[in-house]
Backbone as XML, in Angstrom:
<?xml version="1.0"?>
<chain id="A" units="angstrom">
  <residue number="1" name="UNK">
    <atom name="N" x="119.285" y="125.301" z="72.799"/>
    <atom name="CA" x="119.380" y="126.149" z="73.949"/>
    <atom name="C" x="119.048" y="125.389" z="75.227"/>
  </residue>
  <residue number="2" name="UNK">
    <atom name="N" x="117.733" y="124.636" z="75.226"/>
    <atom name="CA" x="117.533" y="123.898" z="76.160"/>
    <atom name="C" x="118.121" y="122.504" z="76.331"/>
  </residue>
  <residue number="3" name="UNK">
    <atom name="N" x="118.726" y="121.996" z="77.196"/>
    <atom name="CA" x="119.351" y="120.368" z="77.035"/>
    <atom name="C" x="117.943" y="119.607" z="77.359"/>
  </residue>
  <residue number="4" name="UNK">
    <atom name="N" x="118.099" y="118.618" z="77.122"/>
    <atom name="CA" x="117.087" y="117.368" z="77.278"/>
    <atom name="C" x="117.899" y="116.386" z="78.108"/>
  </residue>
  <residue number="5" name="UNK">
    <atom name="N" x="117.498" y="116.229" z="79.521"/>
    <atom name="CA" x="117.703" y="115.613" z="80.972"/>
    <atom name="C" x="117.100" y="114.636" z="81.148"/>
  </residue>
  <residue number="6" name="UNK">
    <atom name="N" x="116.135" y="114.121" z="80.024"/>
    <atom name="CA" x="115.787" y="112.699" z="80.034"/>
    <atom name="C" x="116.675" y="111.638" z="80.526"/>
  </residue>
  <residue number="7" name="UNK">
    <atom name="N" x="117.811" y="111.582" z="79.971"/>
    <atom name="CA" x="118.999" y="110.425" z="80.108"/>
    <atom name="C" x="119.292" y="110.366" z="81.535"/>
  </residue>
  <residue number="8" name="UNK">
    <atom name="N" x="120.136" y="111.653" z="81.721"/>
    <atom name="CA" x="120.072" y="111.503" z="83.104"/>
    <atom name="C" x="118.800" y="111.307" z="84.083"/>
  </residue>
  <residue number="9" name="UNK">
    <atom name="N" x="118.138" y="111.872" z="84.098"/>
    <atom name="CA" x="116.568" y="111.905" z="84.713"/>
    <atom name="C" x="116.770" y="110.108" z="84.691"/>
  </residue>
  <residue number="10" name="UNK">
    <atom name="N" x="116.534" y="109.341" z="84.140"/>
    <atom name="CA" x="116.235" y="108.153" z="83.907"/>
    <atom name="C" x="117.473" y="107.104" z="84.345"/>
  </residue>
  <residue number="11" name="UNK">
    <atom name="N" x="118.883" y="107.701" z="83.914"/>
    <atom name="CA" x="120.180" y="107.106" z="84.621"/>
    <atom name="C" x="120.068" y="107.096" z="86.210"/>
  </residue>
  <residue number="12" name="UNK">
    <atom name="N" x="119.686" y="108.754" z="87.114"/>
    <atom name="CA" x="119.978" y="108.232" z="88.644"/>
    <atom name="C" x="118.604" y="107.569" z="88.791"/>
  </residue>
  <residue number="13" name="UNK">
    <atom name="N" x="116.927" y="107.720" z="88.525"/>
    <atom name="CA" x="116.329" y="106.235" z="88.595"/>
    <atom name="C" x="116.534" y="104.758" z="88.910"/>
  </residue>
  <residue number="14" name="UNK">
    <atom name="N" x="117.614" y="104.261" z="87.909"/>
    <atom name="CA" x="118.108" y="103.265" z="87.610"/>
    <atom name="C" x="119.206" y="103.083" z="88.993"/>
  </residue>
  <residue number="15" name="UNK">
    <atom name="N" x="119.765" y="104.288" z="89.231"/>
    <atom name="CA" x="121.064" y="104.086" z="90.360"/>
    <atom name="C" x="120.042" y="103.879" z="91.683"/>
  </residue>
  <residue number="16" name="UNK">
    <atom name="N" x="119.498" y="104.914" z="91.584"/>
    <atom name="CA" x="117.813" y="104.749" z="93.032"/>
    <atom name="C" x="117.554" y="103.043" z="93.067"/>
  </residue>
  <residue number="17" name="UNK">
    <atom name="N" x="116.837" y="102.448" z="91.815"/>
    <atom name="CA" x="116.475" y="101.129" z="91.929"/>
    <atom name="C" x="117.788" y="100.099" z="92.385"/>
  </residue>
  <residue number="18" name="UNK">
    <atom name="N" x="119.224" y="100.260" z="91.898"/>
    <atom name="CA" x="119.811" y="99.539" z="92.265"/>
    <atom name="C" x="120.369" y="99.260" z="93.229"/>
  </residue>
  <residue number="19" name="UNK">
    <atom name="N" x="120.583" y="100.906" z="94.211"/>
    <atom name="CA" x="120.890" y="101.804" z="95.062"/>
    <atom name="C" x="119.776" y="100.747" z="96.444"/>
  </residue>
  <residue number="20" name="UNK">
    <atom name="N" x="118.560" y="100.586" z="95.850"/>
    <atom name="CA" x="117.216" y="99.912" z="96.921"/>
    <atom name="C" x="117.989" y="98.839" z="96.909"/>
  </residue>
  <residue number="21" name="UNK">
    <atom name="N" x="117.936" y="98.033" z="95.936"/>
    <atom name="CA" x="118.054" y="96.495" z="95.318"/>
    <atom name="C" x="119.168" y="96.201" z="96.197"/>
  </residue>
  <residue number="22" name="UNK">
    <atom name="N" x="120.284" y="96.948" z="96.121"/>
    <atom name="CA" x="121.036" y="96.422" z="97.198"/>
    <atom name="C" x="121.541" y="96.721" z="98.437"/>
  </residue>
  <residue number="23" name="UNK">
    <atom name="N" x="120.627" y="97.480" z="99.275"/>
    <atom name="CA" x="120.418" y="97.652" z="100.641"/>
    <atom name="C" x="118.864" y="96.408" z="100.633"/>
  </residue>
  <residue number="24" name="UNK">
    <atom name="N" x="118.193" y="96.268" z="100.146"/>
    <atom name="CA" x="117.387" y="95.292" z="100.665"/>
    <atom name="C" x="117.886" y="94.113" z="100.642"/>
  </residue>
  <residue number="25" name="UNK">
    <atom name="N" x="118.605" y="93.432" z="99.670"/>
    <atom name="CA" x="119.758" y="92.153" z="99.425"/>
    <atom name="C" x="120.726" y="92.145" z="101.064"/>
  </residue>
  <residue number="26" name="UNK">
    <atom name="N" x="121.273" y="93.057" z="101.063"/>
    <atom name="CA" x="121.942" y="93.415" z="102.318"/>
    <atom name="C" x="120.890" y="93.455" z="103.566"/>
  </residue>
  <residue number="27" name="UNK">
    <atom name="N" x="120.096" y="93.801" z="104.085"/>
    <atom name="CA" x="118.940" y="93.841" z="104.521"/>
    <atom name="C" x="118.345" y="91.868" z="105.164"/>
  </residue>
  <residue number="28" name="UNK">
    <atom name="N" x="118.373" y="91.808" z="104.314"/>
    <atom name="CA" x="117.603" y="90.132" z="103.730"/>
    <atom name="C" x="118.850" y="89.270" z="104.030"/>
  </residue>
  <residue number="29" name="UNK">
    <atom name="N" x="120.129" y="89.553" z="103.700"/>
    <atom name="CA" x="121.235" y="88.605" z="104.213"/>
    <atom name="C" x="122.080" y="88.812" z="105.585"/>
  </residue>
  <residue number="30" name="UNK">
    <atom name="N" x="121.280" y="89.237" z="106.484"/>
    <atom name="CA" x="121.532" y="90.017" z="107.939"/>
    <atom name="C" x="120.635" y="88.933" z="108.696"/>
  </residue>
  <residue number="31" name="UNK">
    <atom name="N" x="119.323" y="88.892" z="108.307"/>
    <atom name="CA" x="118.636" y="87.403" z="108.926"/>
    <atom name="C" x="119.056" y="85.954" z="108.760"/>
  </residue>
  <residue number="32" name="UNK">
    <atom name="N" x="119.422" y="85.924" z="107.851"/>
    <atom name="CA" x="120.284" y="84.441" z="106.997"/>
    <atom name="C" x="121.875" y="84.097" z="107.659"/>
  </residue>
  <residue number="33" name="UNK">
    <atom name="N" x="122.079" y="85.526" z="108.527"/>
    <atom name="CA" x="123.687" y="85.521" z="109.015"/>
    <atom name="C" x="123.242" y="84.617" z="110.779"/>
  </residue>
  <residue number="34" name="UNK">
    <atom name="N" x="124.213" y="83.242" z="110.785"/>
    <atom name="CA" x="123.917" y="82.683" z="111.592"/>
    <atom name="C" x="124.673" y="83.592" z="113.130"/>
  </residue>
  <residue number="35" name="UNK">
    <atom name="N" x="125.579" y="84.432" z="113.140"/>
    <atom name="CA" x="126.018" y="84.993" z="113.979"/>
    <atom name="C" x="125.122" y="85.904" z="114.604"/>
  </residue>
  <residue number="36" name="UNK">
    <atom name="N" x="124.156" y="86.346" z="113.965"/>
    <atom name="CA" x="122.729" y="86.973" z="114.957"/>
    <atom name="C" x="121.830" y="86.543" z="115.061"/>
  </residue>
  <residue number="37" name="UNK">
    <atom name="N" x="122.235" y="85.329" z="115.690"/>
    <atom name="CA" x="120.633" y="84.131" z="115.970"/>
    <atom name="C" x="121.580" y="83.759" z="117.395"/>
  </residue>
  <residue number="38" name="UNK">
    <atom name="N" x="120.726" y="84.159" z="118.574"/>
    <atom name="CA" x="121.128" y="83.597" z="119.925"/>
    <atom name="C" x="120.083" y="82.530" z="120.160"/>
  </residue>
  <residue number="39" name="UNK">
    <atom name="N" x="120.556" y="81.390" z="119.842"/>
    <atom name="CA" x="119.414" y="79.967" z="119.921"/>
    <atom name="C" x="118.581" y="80.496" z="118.489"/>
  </residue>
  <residue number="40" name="UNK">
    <atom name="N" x="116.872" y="80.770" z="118.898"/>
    <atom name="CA" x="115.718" y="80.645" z="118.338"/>
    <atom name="C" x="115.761" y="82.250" z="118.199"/>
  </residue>
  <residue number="41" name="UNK">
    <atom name="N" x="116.594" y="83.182" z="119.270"/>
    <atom name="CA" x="115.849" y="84.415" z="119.279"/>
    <atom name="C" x="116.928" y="85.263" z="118.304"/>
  </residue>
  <residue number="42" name="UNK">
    <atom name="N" x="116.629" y="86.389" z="117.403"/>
    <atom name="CA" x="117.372" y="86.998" z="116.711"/>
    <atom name="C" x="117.621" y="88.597" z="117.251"/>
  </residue>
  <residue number="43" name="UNK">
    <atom name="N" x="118.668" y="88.393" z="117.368"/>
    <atom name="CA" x="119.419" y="90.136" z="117.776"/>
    <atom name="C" x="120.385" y="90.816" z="116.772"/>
  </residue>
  <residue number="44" name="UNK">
    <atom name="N" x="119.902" y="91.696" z="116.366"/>
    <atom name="CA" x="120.715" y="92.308" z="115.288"/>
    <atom name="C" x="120.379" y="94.020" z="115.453"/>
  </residue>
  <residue number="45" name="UNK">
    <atom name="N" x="120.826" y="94.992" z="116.204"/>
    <atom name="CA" x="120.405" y="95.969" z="116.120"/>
    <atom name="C" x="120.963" y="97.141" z="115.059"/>
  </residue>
  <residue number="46" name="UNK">
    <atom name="N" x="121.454" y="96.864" z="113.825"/>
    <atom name="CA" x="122.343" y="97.114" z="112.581"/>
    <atom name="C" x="120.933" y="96.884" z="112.060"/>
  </residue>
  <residue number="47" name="UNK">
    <atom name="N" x="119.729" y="95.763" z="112.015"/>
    <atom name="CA" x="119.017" y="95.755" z="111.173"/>
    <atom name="C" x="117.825" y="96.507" z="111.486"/>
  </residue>
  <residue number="48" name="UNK">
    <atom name="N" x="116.940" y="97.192" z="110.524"/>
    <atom name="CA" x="116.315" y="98.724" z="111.107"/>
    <atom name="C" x="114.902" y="97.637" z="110.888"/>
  </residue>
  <residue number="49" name="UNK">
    <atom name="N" x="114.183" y="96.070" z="110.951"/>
    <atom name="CA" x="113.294" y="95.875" z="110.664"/>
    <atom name="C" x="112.875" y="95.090" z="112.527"/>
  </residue>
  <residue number="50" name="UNK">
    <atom name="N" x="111.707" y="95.004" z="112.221"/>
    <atom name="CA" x="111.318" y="95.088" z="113.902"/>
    <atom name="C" x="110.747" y="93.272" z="113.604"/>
  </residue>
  <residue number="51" name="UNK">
    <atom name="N" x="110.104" y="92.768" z="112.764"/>
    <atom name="CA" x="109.523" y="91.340" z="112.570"/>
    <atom name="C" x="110.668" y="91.268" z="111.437"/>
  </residue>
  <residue number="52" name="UNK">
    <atom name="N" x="111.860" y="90.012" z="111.449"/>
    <atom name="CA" x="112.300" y="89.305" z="110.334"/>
    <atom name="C" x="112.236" y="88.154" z="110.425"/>
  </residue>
  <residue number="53" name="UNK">
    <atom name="N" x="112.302" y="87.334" z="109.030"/>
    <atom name="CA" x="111.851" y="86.184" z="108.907"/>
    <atom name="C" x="112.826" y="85.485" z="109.324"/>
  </residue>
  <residue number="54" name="UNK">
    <atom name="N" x="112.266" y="83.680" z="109.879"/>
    <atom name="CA" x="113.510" y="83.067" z="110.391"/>
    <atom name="C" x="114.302" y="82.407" z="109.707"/>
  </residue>
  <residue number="55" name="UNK">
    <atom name="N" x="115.238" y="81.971" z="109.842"/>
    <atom name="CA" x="116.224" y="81.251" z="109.291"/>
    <atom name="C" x="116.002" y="80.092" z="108.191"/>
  </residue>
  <residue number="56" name="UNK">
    <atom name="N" x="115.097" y="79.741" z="108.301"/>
    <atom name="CA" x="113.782" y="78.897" z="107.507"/>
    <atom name="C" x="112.587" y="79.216" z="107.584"/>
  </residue>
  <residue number="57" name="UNK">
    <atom name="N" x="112.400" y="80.131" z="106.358"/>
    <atom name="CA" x="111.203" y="80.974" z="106.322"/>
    <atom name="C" x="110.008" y="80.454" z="105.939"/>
  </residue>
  <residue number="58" name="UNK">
    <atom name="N" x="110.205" y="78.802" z="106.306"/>
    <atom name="CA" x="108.793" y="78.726" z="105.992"/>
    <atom name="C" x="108.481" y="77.791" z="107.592"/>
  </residue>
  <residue number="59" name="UNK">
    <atom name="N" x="108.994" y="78.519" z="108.907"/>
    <atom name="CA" x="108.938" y="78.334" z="110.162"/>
    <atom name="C" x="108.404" y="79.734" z="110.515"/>
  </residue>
  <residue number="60" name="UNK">
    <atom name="N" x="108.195" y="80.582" z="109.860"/>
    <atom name="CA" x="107.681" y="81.941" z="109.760"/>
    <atom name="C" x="108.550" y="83.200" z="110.234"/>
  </residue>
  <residue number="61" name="UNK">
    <atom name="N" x="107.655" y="83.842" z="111.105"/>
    <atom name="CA" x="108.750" y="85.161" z="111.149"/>
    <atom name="C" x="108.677" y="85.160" z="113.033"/>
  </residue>
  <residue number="62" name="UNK">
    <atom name="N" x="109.733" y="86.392" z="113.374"/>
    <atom name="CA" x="110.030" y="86.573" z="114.664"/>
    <atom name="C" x="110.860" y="88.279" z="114.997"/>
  </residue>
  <residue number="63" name="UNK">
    <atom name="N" x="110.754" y="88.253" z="115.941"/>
    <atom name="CA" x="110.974" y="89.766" z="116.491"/>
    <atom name="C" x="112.400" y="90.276" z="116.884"/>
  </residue>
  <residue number="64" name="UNK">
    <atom name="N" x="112.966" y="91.373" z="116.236"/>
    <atom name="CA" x="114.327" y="91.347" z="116.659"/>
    <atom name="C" x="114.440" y="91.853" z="117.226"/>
  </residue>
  <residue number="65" name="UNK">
    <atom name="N" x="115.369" y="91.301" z="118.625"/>
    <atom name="CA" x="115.381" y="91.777" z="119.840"/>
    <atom name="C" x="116.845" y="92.527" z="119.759"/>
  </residue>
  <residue number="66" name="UNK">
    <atom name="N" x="117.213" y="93.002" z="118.786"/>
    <atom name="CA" x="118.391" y="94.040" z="118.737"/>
    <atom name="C" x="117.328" y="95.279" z="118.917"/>
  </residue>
  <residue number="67" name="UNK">
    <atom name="N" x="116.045" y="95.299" z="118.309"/>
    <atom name="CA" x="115.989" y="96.506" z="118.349"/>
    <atom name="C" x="114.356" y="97.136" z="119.321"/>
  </residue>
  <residue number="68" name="UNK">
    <atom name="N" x="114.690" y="97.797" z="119.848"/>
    <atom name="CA" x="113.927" y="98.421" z="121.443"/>
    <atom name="C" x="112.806" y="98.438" z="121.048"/>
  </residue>
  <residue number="69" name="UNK">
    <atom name="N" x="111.725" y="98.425" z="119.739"/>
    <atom name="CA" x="110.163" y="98.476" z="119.222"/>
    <atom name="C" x="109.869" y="97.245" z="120.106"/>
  </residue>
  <residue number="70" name="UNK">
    <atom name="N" x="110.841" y="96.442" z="120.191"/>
    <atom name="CA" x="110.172" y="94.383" z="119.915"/>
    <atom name="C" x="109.877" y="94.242" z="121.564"/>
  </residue>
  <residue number="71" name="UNK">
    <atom name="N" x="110.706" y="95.100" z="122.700"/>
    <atom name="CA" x="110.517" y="95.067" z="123.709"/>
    <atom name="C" x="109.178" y="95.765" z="124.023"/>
  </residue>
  <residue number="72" name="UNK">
    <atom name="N" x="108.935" y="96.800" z="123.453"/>
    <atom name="CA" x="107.856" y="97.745" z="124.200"/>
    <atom name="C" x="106.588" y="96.504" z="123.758"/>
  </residue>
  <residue number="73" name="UNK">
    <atom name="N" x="106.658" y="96.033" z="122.396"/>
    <atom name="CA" x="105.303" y="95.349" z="121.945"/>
    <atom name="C" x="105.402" y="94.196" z="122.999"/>
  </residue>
  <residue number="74" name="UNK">
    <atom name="N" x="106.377" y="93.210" z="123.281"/>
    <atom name="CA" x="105.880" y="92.142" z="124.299"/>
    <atom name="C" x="105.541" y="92.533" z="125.678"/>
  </residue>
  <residue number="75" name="UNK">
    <atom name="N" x="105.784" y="93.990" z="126.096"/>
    <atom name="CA" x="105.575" y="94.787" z="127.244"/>
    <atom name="C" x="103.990" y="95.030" z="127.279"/>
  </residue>
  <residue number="76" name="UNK">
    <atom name="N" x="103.568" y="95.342" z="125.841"/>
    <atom name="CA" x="102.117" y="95.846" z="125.851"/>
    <atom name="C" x="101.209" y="94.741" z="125.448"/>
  </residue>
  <residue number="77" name="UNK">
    <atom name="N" x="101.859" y="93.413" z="124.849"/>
    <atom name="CA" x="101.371" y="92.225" z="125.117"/>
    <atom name="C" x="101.108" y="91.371" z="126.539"/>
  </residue>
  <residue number="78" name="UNK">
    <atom name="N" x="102.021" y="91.407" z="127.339"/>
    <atom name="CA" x="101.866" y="91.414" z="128.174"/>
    <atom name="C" x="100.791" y="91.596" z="129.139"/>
  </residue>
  <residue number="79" name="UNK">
    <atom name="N" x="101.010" y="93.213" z="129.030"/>
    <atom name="CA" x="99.992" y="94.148" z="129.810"/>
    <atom name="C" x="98.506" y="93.541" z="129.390"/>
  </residue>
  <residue number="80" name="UNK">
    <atom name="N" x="98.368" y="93.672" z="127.645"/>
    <atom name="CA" x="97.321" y="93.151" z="127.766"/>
    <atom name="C" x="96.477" y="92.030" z="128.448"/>
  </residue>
  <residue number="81" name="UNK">
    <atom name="N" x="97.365" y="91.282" z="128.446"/>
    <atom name="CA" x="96.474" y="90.037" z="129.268"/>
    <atom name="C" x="96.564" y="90.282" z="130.948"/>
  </residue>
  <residue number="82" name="UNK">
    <atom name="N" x="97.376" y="90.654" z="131.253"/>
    <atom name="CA" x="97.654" y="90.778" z="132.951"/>
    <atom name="C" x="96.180" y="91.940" z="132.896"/>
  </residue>
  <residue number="83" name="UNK">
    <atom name="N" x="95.778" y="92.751" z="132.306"/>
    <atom name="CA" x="94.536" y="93.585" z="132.347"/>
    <atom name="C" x="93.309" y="93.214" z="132.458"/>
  </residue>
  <residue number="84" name="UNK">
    <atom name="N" x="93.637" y="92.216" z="131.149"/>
    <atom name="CA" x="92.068" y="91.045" z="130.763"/>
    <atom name="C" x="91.859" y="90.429" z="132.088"/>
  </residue>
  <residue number="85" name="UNK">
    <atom name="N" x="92.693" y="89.519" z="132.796"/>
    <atom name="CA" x="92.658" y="88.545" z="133.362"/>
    <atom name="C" x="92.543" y="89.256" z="134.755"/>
  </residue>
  <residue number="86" name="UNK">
    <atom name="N" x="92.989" y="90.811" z="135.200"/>
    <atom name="CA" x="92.395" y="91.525" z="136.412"/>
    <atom name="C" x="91.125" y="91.504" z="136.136"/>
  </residue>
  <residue number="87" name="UNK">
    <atom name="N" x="90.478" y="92.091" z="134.955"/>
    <atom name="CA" x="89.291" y="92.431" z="134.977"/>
    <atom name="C" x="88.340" y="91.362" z="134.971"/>
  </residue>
  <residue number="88" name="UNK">
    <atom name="N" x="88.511" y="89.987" z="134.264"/>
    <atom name="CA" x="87.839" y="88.884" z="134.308"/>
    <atom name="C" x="87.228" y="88.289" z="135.579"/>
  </residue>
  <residue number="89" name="UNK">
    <atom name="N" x="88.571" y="88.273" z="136.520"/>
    <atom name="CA" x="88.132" y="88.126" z="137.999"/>
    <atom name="C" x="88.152" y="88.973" z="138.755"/>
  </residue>
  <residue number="90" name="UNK">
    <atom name="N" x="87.147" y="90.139" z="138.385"/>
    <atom name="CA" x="86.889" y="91.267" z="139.584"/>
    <atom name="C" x="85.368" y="91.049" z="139.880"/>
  </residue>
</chain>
């Protein structure tokens, strides 16, 4: 009377994990694409991550300036020190 949904239950799982597996693959080969590297700086606003790693990831990581987070943080970096450095010499 009752079916047992294990299989499936456990089949879309498997589609979920592969479903991740390859939007993060895709994801990960968006930084590696030399067409969104202007010089040193990376613009890609297709990619939804705000720090990706560089082109040689063991030169570390950097901020993508495709997408509007990376501006406000060097804005409030910024600020920070232009603040420090009012208040230092007052």
């Amino acid at each position: 009377m009752y079916k047992n949904n294990s299989r499936n239950g456990s089949k879309s799982k498997d589609e979920e994990k592969m479903k991740k597996k390859v939007e993060k693959e895709i994801i990960d080969s968006m930084s590696k694409n030399p067409n969104n590297w202007k010089g040193i700086f990376y613009v890609n606003s297709k990619d939804p991550r705000i720090i990706v790693p560089k082109i040689n990831p063991s030169f570390g990581w950097t901020l993508n300036f495709g997408h509007k987070v990376s501006y406000v943080g060097i804005l409030l970096i910024i600020l920070i020190i232009v603040v420090y450095q009012v208040l230092i010499y007052m």
